[in-house]
N, CA, C and O atoms as a GROMACS GRO file, in nm:
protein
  248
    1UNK      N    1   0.293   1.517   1.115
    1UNK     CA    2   0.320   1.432   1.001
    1UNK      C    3   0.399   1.515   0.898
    1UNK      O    4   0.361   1.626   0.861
    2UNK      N    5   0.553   1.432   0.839
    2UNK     CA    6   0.560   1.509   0.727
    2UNK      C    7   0.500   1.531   0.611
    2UNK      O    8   0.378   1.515   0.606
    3UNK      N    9   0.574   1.571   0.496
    3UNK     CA   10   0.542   1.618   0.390
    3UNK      C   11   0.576   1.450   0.335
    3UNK      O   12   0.492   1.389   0.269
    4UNK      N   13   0.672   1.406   0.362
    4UNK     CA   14   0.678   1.269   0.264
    4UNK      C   15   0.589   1.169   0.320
    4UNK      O   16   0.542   1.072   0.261
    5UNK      N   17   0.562   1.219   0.493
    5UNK     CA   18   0.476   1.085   0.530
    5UNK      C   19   0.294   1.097   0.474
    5UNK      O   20   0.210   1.007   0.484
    6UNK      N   21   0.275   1.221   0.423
    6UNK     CA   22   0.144   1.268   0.348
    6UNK      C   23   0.139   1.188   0.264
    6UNK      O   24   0.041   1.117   0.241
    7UNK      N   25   0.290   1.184   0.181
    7UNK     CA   26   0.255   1.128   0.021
    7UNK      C   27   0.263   0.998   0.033
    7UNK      O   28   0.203   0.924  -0.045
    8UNK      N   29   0.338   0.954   0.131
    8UNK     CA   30   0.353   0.784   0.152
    8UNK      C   31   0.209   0.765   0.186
    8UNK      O   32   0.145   0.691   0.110
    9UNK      N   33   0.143   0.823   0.295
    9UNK     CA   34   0.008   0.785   0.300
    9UNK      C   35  -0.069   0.783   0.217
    9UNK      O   36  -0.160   0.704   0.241
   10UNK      N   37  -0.081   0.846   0.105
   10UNK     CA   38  -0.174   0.875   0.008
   10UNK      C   39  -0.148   0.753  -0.073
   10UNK      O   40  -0.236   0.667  -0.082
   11UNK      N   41  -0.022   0.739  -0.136
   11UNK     CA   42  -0.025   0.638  -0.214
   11UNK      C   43  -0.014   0.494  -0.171
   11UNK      O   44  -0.015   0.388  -0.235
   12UNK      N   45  -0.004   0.524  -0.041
   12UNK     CA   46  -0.076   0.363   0.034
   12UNK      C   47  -0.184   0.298   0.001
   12UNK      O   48  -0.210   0.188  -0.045
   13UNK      N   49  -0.264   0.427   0.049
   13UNK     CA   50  -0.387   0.388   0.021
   13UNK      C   51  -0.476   0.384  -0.114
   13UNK      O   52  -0.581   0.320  -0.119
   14UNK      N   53  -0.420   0.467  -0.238
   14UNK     CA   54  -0.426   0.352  -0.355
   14UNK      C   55  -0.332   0.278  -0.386
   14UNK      O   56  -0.344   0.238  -0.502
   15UNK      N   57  -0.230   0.235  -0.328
   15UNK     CA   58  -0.201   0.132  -0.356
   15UNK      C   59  -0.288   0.012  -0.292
   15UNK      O   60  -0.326  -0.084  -0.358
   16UNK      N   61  -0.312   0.031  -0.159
   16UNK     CA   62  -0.342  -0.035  -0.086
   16UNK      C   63  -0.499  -0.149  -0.156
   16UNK      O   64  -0.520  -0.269  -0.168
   17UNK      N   65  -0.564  -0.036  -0.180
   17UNK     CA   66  -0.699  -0.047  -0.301
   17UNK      C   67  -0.658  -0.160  -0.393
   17UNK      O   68  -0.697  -0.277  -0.388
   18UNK      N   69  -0.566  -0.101  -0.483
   18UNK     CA   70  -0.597  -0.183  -0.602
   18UNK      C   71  -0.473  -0.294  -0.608
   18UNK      O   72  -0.448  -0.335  -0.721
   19UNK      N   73  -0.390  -0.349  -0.494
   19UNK     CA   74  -0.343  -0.459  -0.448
   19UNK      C   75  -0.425  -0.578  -0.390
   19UNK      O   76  -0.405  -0.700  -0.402
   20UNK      N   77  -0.536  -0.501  -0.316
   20UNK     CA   78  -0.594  -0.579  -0.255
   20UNK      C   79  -0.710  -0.658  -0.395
   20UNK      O   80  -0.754  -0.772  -0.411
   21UNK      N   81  -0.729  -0.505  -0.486
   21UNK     CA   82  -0.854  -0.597  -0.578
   21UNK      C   83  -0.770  -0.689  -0.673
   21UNK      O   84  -0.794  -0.809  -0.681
   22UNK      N   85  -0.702  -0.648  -0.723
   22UNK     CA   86  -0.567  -0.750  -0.819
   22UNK      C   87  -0.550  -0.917  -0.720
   22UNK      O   88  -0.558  -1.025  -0.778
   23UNK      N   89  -0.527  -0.904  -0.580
   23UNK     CA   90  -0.508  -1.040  -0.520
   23UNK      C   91  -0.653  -1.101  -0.524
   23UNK      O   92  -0.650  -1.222  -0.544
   24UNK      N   93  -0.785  -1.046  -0.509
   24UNK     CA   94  -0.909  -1.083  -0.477
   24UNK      C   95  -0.962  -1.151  -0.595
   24UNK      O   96  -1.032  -1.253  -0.591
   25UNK      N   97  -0.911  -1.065  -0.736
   25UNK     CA   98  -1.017  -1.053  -0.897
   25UNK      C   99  -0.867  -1.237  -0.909
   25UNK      O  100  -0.898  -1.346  -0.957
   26UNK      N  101  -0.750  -1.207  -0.858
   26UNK     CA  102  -0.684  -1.365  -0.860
   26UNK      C  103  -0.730  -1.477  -0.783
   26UNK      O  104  -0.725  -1.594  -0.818
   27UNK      N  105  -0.758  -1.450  -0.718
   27UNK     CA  106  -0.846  -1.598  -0.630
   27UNK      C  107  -0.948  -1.628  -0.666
   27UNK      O  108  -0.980  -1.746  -0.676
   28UNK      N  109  -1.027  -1.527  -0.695
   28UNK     CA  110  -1.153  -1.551  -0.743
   28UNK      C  111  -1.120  -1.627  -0.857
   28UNK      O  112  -1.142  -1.748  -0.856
   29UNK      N  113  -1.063  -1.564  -0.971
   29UNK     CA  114  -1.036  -1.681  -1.064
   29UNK      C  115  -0.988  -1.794  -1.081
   29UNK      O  116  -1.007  -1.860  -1.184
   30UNK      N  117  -0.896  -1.846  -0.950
   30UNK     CA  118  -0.882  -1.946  -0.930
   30UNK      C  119  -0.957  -2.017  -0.864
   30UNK      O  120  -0.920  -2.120  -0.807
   31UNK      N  121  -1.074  -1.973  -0.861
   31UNK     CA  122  -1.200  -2.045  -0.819
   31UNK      C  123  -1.247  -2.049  -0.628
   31UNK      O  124  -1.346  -2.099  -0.576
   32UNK      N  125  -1.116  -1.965  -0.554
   32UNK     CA  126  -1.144  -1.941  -0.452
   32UNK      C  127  -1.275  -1.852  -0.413
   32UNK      O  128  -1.317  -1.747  -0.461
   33UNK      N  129  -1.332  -1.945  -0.292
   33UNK     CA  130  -1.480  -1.888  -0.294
   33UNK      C  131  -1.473  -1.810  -0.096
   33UNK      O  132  -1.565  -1.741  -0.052
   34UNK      N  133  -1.387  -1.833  -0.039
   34UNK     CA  134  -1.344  -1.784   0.115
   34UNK      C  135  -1.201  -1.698   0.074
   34UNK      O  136  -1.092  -1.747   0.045
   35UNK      N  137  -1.237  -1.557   0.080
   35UNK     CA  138  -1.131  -1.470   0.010
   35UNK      C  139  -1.101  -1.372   0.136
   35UNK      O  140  -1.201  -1.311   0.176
   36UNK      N  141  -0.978  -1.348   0.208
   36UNK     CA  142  -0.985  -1.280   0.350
   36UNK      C  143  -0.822  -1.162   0.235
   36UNK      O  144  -0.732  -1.208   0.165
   37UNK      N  145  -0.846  -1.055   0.260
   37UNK     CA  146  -0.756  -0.979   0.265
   37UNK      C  147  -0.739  -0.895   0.372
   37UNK      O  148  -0.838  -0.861   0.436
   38UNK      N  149  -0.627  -0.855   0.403
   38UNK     CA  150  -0.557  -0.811   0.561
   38UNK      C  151  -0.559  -0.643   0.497
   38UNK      O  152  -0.442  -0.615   0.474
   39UNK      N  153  -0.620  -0.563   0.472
   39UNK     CA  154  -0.610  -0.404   0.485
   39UNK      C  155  -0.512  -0.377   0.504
   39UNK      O  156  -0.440  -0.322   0.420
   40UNK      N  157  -0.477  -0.408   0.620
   40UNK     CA  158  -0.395  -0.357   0.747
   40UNK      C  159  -0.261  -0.359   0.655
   40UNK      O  160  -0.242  -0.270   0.572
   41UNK      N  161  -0.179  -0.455   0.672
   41UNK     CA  162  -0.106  -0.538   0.605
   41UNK      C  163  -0.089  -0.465   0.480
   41UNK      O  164  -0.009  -0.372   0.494
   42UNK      N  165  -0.112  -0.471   0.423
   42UNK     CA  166  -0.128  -0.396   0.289
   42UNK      C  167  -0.121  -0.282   0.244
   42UNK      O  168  -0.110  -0.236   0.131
   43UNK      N  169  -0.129  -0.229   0.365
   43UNK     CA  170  -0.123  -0.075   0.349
   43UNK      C  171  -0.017  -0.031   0.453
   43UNK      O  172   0.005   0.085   0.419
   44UNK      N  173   0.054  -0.054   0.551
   44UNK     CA  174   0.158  -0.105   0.635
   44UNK      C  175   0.286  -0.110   0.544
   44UNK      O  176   0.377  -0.028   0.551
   45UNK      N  177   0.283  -0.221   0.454
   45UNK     CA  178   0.362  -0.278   0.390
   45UNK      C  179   0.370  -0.170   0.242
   45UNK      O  180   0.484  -0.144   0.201
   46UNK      N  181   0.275  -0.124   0.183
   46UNK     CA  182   0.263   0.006   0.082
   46UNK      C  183   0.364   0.124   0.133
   46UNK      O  184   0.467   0.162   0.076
   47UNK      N  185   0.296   0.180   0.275
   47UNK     CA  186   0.322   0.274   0.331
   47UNK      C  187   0.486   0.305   0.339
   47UNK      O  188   0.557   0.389   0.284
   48UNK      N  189   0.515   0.180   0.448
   48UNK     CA  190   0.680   0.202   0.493
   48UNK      C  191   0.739   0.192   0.296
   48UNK      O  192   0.813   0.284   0.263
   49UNK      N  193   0.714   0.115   0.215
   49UNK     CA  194   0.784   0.072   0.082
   49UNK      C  195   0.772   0.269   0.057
   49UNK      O  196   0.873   0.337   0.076
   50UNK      N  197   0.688   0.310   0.031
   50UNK     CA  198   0.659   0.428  -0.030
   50UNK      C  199   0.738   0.568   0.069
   50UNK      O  200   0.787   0.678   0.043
   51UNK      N  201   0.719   0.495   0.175
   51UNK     CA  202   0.816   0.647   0.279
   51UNK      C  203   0.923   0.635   0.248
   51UNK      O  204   0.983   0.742   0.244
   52UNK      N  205   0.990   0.535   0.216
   52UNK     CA  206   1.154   0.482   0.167
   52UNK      C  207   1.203   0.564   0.088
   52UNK      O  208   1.311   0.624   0.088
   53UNK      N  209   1.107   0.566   0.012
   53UNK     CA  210   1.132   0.589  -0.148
   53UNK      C  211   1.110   0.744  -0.166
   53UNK      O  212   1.187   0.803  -0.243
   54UNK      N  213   1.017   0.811  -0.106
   54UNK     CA  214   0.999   0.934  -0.058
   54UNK      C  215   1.131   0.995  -0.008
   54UNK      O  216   1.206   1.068  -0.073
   55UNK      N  217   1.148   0.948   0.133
   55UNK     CA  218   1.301   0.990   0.209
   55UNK      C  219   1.398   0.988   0.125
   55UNK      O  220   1.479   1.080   0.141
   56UNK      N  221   1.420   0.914   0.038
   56UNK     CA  222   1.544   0.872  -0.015
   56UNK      C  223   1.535   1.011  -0.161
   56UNK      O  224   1.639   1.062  -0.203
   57UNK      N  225   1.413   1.046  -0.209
   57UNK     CA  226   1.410   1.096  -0.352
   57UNK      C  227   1.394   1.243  -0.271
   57UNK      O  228   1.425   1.342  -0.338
   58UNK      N  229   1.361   1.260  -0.174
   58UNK     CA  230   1.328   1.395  -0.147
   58UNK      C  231   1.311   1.388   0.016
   58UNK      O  232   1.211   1.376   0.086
   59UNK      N  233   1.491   1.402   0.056
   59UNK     CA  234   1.527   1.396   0.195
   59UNK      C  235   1.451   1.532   0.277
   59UNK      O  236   1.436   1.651   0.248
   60UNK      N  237   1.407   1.433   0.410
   60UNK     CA  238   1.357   1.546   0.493
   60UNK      C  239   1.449   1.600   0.529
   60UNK      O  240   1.562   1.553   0.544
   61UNK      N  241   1.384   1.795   0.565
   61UNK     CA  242   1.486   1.893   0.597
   61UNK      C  243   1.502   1.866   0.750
   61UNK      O  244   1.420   1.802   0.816
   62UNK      N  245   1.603   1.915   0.794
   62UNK     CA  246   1.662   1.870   0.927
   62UNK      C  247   1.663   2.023   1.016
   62UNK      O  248   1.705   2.027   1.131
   0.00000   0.00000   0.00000
């Protein structure tokens, strides 16, 4: 694993966290009472956004 895929992972997974409670603490208030969030998904979708952005700000050495 690289060095950017460390940090993409890391901030997946708070991102991943407090995406998922932000969509949950919203349904709930919209009175949804059957609340399914996809982990997976979410942190997938964090991950690759965040390796992008990694690669691009601080290219791996070759």
């Amino acid at each position: 694993m690289t060095d950017n895929e460390k940090r993409a992972h890391d901030l997946a997974v708070a991102l991943c966290m407090e995406t998922a409670h932000a969509k949950s603490s919203s349904l709930i208030s919209a009175g949804e009472t059957n609340i399914t969030i996809d982990y997976f998904e979410e942190y997938m979708s964090a991950y690759t956004k965040a390796l992008e952005a990694f690669n691009k700000r601080f290219p791996p050495e070759k």
